[in-house]
C-alpha positions in Angstrom: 70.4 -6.4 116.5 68.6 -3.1 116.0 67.3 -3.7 119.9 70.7 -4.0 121.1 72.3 -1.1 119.0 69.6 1.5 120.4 70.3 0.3 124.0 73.8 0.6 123.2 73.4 4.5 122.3 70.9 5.5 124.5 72.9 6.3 127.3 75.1 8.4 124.9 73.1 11.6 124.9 73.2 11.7 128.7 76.8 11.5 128.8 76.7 14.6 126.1 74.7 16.4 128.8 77.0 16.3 131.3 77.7 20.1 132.3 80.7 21.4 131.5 83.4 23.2 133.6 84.0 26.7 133.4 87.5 27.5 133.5 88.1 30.2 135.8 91.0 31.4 138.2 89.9 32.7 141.5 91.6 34.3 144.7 90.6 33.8 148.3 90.6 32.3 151.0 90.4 28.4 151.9 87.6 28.4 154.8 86.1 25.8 156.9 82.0 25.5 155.5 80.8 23.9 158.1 81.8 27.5 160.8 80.9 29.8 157.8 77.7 29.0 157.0 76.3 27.5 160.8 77.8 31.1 162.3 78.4 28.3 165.4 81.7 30.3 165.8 80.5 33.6 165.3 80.1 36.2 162.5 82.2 35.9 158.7 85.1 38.2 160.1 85.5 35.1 163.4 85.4 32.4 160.5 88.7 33.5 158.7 91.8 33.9 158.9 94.0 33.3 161.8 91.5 33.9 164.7 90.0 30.7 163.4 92.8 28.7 161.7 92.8 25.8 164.3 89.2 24.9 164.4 89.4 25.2 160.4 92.2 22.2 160.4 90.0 20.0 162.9 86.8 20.9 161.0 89.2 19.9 157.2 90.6 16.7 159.1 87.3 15.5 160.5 86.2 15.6 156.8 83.8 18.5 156.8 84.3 20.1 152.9 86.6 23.0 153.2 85.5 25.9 150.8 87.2 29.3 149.0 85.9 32.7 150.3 86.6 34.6 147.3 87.3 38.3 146.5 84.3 38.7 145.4 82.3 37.2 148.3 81.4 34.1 146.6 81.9 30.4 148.5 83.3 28.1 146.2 82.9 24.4 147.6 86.0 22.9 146.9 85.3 19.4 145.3 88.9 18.4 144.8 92.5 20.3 145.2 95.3 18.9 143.2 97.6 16.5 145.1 94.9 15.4 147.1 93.7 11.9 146.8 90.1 12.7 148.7 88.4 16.2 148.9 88.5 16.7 152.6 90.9 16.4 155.2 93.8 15.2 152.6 97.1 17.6 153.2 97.1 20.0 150.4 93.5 21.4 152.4 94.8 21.1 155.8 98.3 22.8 154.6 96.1 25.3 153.1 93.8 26.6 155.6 93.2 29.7 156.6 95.8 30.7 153.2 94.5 32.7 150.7 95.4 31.6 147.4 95.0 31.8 143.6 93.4 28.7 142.0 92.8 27.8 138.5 90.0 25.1 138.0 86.7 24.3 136.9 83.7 25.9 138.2 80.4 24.1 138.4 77.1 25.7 138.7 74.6 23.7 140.4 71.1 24.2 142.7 72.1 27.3 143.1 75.6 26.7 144.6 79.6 27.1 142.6 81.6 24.1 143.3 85.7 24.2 142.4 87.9 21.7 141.5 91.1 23.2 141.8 93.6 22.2 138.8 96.5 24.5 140.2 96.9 26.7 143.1 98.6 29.5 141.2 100.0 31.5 144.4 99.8 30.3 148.0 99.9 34.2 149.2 99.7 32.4 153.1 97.8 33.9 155.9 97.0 37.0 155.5 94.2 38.2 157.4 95.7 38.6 160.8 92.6 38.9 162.9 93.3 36.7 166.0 94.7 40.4 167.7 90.5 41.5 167.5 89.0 37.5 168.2 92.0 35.9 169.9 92.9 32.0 168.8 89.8 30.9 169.9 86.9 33.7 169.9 85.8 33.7 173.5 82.1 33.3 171.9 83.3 30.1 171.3 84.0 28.7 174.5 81.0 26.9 176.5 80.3 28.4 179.6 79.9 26.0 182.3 76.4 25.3 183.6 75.1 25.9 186.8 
């Protein structure tokens, strides 16, 4: 009985280390990772906003895990946004790229990267870095140039 009690607790203090979310509320903007972080579309200002808003919602769609540029240049992957039953591509994300918004959620800390499970998007402030007049819809660094 002893036997069976122990293996009964054992996995206890594992759960007990299970980290802990920081509650935290954060503003930026909801980016497409995959663009951002391979600069296949160009430099951070070509990534954002509206200049890259289409490619973002075929990147969200095809299920690559959309992220939240904050203020304070952070990337928060975002794990989760409520109302959406998977993390990527569900319609919260693709109704949200390119926005910037306030979220309140829990922050995780983990191999050296902040991942965000949004609890609440506070404000949905829209699109508001207007940069397609500089890139155009689709940078023209983005277009394949026939070969030869």
């Amino acid at each position: 009985m002893r036997l069976l009690t122990a293996a009964l607790l054992l996995p206890m203090p594992m759960a007990a280390l299970a980290a802990e979310g920081e509650r935290i509320q954060v503003r930026g903007e909801i980016i497409d990772t995959w663009c951002y972080y391979s600069g296949v579309m160009g430099g951070p200002d070509a990534v954002t906003g509206t200049a890259h808003h289409t490619c973002a919602l075929w990147c969200s769609a095809g299920g690559i895990p959309v992220g939240l540029l904050g203020e304070d240049g952070q990337v928060y992957m975002v794990l989760k946004i409520k109302g959406d039953d998977g993390s990527a591509g569900g319609d919260t994300q693709l109704r949200l790229a390119s926005h910037e918004i306030t979220a309140d959620g829990l922050l995780y800390h983990r191999d050296g990267l902040n991942y965000l499970v949004v609890e609440d998007v506070v404000t949905d402030h829209g699109i508001t870095k207007l940069n397609h007049e500089d890139y155009g819809p689709v940078p023209p660094f983005a277009i394949p140039k026939p070969g030869k």
